[in-house]
PyMOL Python script that loads the backbone (N, CA, C, O; Angstrom):
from pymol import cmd

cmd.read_pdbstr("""\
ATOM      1  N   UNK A   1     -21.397   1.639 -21.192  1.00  0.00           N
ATOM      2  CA  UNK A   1     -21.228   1.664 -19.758  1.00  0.00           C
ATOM      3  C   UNK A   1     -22.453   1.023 -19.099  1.00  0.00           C
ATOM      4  O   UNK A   1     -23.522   1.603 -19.291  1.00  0.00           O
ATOM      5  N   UNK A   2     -22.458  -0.399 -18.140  1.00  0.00           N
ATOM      6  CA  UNK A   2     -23.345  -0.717 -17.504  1.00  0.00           C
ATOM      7  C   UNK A   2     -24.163   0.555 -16.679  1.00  0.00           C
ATOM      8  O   UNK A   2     -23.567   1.577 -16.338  1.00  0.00           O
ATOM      9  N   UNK A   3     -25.863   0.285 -16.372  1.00  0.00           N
ATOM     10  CA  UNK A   3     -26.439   1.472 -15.916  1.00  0.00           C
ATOM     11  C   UNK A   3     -27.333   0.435 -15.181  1.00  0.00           C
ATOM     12  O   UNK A   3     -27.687  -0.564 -15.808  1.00  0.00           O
ATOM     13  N   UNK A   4     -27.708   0.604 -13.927  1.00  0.00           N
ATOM     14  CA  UNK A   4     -28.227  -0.017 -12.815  1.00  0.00           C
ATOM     15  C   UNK A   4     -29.835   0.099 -13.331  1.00  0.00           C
ATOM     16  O   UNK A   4     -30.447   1.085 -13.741  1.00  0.00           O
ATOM     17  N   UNK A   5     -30.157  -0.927 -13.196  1.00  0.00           N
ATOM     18  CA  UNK A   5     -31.595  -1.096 -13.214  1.00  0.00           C
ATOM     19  C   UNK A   5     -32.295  -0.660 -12.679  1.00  0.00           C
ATOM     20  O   UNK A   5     -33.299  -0.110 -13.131  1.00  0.00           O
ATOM     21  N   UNK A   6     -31.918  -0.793 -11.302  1.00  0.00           N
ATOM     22  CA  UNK A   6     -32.729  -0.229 -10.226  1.00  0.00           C
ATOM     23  C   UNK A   6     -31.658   0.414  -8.954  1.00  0.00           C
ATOM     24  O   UNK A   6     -30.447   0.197  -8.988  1.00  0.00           O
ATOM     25  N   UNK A   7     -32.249   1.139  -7.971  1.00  0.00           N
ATOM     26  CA  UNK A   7     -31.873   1.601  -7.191  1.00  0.00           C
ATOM     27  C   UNK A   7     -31.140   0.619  -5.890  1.00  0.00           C
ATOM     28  O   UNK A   7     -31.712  -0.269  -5.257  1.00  0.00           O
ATOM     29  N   UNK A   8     -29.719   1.086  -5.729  1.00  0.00           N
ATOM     30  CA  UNK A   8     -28.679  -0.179  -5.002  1.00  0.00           C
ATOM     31  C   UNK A   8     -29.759   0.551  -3.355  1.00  0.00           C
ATOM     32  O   UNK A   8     -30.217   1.688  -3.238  1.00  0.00           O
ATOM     33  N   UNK A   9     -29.849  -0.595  -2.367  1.00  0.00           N
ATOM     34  CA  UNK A   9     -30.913  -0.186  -0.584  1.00  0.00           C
ATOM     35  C   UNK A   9     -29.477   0.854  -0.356  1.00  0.00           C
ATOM     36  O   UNK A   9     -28.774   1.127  -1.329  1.00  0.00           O
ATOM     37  N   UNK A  10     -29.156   1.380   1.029  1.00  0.00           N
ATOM     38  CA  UNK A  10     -28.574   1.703   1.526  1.00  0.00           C
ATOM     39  C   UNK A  10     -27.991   0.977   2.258  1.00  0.00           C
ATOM     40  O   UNK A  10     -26.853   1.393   2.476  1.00  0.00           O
ATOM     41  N   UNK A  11     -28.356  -0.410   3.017  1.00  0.00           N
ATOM     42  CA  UNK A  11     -27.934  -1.164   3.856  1.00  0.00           C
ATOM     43  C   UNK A  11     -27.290  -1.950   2.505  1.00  0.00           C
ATOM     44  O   UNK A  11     -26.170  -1.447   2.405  1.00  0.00           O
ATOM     45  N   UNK A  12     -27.392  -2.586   1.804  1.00  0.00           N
ATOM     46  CA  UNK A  12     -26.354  -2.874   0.648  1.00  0.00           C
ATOM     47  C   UNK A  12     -25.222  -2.277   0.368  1.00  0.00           C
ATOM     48  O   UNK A  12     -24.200  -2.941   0.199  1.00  0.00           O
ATOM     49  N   UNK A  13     -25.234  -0.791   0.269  1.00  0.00           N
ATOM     50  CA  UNK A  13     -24.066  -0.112   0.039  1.00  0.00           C
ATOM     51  C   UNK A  13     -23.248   0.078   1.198  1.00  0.00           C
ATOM     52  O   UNK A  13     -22.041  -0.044   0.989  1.00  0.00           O
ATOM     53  N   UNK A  14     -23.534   0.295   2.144  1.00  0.00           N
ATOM     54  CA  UNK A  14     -22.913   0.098   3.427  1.00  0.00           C
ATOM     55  C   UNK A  14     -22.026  -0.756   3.742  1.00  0.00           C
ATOM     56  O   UNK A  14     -20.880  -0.806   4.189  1.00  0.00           O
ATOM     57  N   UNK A  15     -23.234  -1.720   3.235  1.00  0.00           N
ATOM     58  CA  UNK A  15     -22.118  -3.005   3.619  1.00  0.00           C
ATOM     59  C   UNK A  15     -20.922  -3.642   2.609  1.00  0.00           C
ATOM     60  O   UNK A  15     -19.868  -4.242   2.818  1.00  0.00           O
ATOM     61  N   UNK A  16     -21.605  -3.218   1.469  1.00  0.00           N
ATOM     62  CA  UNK A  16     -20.539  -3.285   0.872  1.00  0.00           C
ATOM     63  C   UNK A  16     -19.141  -2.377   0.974  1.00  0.00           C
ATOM     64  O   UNK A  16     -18.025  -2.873   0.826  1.00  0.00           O
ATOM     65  N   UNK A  17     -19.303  -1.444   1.158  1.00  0.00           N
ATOM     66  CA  UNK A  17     -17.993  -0.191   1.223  1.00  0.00           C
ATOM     67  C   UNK A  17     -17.811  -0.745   2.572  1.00  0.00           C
ATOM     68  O   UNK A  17     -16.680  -0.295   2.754  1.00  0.00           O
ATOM     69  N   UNK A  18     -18.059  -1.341   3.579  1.00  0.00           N
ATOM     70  CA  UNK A  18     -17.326  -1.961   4.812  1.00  0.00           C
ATOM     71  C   UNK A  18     -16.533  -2.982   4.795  1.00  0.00           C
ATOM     72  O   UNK A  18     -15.732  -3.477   5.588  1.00  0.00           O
ATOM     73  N   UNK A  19     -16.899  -3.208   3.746  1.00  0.00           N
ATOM     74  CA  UNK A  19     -16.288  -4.307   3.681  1.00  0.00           C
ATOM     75  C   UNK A  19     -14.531  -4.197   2.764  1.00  0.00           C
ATOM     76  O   UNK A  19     -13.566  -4.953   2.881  1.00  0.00           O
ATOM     77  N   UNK A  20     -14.682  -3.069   1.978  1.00  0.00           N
ATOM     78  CA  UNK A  20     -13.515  -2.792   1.562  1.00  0.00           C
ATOM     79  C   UNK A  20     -12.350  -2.542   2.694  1.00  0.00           C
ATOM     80  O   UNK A  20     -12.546  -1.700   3.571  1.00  0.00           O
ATOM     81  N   UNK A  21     -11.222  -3.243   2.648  1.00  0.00           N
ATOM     82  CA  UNK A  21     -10.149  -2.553   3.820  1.00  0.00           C
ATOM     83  C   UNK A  21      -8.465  -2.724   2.398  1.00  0.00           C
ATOM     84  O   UNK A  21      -8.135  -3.384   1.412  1.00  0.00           O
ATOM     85  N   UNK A  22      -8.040  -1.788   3.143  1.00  0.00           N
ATOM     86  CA  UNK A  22      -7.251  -1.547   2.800  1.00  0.00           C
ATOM     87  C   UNK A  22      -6.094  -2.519   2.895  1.00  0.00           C
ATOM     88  O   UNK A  22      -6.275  -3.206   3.900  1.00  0.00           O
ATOM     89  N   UNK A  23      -4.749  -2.937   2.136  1.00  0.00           N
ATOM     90  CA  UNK A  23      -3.903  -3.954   2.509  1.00  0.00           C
ATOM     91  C   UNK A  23      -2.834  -2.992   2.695  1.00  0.00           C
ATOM     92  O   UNK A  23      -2.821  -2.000   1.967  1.00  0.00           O
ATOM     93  N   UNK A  24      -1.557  -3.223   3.946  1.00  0.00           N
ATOM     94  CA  UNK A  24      -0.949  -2.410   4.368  1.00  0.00           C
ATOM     95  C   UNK A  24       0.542  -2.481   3.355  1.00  0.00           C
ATOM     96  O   UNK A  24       0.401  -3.517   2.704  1.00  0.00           O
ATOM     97  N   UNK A  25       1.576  -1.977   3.047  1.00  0.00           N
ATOM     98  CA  UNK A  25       2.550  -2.464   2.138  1.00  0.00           C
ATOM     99  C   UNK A  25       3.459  -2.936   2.694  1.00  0.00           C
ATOM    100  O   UNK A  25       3.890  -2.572   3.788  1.00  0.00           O
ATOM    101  N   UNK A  26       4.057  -4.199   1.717  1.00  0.00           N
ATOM    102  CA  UNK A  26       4.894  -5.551   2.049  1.00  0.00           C
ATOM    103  C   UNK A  26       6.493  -4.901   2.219  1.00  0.00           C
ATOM    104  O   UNK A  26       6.858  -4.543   1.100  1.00  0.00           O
ATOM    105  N   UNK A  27       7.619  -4.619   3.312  1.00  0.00           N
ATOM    106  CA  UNK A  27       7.955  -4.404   3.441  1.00  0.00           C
ATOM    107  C   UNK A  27       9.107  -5.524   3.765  1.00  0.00           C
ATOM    108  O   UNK A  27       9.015  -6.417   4.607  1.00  0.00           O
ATOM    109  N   UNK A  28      10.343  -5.234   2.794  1.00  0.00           N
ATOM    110  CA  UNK A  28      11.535  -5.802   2.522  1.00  0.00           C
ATOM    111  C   UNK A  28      12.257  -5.595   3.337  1.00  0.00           C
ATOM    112  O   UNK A  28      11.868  -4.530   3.815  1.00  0.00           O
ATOM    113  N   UNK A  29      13.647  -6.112   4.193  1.00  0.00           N
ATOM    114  CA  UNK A  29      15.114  -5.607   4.264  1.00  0.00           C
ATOM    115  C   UNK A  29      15.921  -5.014   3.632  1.00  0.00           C
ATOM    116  O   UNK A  29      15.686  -5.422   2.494  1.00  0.00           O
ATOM    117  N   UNK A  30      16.582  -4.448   3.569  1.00  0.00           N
ATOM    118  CA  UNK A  30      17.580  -4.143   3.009  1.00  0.00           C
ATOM    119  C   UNK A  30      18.955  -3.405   3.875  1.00  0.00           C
ATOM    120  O   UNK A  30      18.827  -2.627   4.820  1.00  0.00           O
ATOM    121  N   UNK A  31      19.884  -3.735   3.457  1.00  0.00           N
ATOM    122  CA  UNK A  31      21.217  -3.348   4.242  1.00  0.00           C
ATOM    123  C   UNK A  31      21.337  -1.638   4.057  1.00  0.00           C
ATOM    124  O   UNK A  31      21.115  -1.233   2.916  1.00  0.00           O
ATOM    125  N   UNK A  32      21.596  -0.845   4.865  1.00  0.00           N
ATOM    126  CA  UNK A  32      21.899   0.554   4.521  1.00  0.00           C
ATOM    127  C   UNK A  32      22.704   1.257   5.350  1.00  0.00           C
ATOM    128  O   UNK A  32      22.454   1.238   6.555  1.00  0.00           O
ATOM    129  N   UNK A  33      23.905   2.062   4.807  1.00  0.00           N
ATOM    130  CA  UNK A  33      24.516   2.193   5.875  1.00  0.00           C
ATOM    131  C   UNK A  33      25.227   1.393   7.359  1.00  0.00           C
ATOM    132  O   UNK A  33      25.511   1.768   8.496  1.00  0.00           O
ATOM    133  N   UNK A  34      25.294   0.310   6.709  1.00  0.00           N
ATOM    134  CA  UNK A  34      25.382  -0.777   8.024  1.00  0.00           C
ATOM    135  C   UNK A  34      24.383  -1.232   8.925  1.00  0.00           C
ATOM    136  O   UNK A  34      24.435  -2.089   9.807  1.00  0.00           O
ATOM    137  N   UNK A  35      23.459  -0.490   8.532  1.00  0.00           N
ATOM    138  CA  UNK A  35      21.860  -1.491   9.357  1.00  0.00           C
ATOM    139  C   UNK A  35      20.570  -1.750   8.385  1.00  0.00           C
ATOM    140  O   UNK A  35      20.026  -1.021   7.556  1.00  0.00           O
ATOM    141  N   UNK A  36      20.412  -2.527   8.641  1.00  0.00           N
ATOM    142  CA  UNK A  36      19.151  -3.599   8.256  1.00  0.00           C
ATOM    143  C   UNK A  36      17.803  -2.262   8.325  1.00  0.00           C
ATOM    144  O   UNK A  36      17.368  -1.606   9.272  1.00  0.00           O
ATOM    145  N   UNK A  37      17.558  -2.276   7.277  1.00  0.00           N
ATOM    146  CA  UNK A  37      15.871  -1.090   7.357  1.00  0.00           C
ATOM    147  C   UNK A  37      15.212  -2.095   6.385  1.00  0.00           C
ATOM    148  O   UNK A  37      15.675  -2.901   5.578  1.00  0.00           O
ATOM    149  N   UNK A  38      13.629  -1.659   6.856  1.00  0.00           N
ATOM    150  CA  UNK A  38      12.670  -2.397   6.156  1.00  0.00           C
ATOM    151  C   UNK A  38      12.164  -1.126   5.102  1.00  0.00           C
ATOM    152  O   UNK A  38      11.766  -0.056   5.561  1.00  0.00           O
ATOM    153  N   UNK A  39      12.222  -1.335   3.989  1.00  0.00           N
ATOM    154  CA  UNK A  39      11.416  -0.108   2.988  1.00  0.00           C
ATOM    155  C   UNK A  39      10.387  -0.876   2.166  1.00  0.00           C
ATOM    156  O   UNK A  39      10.366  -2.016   2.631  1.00  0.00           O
ATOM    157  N   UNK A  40       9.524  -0.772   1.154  1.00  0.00           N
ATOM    158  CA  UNK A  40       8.631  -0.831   0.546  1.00  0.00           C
ATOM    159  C   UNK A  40       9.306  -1.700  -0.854  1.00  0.00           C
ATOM    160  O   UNK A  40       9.980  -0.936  -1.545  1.00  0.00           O
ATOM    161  N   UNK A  41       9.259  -2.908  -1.306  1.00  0.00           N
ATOM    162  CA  UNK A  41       9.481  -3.405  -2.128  1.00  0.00           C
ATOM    163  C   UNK A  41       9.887  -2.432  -3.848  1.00  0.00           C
ATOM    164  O   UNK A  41      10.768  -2.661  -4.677  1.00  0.00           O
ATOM    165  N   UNK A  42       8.940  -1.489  -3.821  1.00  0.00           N
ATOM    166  CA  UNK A  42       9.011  -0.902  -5.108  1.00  0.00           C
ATOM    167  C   UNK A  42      10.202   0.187  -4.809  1.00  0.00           C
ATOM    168  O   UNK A  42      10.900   0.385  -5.804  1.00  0.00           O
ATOM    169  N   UNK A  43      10.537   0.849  -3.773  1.00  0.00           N
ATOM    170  CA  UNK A  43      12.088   1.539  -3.388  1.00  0.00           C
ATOM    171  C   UNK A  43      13.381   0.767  -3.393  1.00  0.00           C
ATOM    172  O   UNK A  43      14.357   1.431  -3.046  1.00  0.00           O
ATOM    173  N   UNK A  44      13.592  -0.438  -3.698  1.00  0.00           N
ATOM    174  CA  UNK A  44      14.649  -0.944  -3.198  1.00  0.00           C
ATOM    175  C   UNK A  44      15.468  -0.415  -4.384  1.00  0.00           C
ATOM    176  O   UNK A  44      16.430   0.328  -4.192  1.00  0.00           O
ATOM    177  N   UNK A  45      15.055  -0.829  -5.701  1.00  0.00           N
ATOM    178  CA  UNK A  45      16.204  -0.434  -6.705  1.00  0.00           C
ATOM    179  C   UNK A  45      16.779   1.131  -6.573  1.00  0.00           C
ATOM    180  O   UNK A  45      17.940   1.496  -6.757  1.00  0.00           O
ATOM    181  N   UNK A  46      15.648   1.932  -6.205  1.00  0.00           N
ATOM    182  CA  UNK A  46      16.132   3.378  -5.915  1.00  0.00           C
ATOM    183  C   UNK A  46      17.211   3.736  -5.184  1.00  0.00           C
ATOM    184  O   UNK A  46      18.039   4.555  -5.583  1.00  0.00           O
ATOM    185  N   UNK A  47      17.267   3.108  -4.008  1.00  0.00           N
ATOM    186  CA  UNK A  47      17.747   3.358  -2.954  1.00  0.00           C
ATOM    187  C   UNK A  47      19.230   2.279  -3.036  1.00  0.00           C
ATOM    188  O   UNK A  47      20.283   2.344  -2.402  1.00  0.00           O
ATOM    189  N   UNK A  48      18.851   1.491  -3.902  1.00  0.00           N
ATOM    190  CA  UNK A  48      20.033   0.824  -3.999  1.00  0.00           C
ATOM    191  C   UNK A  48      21.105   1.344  -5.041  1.00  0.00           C
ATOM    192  O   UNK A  48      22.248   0.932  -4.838  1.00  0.00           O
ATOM    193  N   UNK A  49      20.882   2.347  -6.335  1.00  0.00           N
ATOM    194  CA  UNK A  49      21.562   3.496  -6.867  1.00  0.00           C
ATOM    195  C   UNK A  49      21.461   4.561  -6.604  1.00  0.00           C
ATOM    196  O   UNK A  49      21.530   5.460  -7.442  1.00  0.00           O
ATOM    197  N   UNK A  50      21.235   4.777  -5.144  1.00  0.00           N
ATOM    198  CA  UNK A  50      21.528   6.269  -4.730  1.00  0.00           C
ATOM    199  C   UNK A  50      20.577   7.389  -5.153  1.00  0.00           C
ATOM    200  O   UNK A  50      21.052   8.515  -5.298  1.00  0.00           O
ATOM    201  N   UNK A  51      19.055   7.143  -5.399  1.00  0.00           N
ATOM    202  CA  UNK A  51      18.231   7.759  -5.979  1.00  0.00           C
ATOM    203  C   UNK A  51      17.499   8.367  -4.707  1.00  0.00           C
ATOM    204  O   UNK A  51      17.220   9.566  -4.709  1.00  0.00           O
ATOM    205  N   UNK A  52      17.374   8.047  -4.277  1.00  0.00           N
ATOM    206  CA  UNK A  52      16.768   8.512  -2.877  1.00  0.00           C
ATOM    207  C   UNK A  52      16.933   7.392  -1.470  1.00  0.00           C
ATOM    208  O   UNK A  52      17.084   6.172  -1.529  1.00  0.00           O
ATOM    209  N   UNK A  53      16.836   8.357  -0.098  1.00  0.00           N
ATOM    210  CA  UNK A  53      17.042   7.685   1.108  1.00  0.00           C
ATOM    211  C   UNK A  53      16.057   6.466   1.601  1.00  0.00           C
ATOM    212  O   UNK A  53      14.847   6.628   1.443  1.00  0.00           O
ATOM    213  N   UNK A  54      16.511   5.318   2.162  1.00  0.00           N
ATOM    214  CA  UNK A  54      14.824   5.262   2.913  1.00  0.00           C
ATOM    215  C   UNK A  54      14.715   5.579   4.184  1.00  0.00           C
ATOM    216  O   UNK A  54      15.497   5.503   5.132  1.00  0.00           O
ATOM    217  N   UNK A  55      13.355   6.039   4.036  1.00  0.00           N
ATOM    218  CA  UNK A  55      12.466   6.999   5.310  1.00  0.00           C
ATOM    219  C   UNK A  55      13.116   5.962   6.663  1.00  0.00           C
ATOM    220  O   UNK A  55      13.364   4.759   6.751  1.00  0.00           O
ATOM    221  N   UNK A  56      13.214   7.017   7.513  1.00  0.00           N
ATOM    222  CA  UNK A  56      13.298   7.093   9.155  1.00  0.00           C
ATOM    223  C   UNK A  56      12.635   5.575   9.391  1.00  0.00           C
ATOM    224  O   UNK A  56      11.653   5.228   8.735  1.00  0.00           O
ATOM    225  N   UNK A  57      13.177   4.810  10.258  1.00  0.00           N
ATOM    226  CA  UNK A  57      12.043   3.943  10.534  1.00  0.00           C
ATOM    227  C   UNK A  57      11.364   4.358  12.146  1.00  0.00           C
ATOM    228  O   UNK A  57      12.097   4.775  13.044  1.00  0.00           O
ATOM    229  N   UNK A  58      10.080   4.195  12.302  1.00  0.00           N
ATOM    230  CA  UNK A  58       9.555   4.474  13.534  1.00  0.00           C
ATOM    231  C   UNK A  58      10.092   3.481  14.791  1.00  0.00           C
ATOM    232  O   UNK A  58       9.676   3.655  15.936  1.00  0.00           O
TER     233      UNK A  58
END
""", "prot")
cmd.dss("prot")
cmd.show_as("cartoon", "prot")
cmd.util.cbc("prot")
cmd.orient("prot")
């Protein structure tokens, strides 16, 4: 396991963890019930054999 040589500043770590953002999830169509809902790419097969609903849309 790599082990730091030396001690990472604080203004380094900062900025680094700011810099992390999050990516929001890619959201598909799909027909349901007679209307068009957007769900989460990895639900579609579910929802397309009756495995579960997709969520409410806002």
């Amino acid at each position: 396991m790599a082990v730091p040589k030396r001690k990472t500043s604080r203004s380094n770590t900062r900025s680094r963890r700011a810099n992390w953002k999050a990516t929001p999830t890619g959201l598909v169509p799909i027909a349901y019930d007679g209307e068009v809902r957007r769900v989460p790419r990895r639900f579609v097969r579910a929802i397309e054999r009756g495995f579960m609903e997709p969520p409410e849309q806002l």
